[in-house]
VOGU-3710 file (C-alpha; in Angstrom, 3 decimals, decimal comma):
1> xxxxxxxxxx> -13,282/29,375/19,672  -15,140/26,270/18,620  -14,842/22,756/19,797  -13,084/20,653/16,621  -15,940/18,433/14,861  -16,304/15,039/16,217  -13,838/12,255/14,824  -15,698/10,133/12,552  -14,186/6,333/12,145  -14,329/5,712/8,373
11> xxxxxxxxxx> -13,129/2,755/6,655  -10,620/3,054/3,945  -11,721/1,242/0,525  -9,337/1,464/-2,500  -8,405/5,346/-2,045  -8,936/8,409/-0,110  -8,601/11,594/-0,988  -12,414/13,134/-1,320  -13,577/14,311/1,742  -17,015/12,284/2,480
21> xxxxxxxxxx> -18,838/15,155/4,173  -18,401/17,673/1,540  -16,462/16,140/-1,624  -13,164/18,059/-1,188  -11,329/16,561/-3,861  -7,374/17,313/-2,645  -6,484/14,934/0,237  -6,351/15,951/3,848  -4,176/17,294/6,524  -3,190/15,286/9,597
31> xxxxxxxxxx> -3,299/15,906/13,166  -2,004/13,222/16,106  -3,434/12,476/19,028  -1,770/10,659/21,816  -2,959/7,485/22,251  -1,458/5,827/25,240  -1,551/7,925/28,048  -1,617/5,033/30,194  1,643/5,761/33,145  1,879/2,093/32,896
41> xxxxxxxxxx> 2,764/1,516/29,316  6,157/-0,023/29,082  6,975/2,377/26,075  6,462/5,528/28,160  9,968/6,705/28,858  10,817/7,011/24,691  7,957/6,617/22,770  4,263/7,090/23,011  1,215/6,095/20,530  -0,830/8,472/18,648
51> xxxxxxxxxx> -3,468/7,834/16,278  -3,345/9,576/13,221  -6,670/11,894/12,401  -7,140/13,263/8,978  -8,886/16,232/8,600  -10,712/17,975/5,520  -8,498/21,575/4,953  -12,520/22,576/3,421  -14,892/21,607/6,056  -12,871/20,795/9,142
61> xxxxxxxxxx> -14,234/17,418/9,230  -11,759/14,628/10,937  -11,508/11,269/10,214  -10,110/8,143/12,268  -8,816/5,636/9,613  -7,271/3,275/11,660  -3,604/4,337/11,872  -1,243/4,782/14,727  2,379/5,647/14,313  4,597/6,256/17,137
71> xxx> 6,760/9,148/17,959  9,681/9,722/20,022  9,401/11,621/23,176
//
């Protein structure tokens, strides 16, 4: 199996929903990954950071637009 694409940090202007790489024109799904894995981090025992990656359902390519969201462990 091949390695996922590399994430590509893209800066959101008014909208998006076209994929940049190949014009996809129907949003994009999400993946998470964790983003403080630090054994230090005083939110640790309940919650932990991800950061939100989109990726292009046509071309597999992922984006990093910035967000984080937290989840409960």
């Amino acid at each position: 199996m091949e390695p996922p694409p590399s994430i590509e940090i893209i800066k959101v202007e008014d909208e998006l929903h076209i994929c940049p790489k190949c014009g996809y024109k129907d949003g994009f799904h999400s993946s998470f990954i964790r983003a403080n894995s630090d054994k230090d981090n005083i939110m640790k025992s309940s919650r932990a950071l991800y950061r939100v990656i989109l990726i292009c359902p046509e071309c597999g390519a992922r984006y990093d637009v910035g967000w984080t969201c937290t989840l409960t462990q």
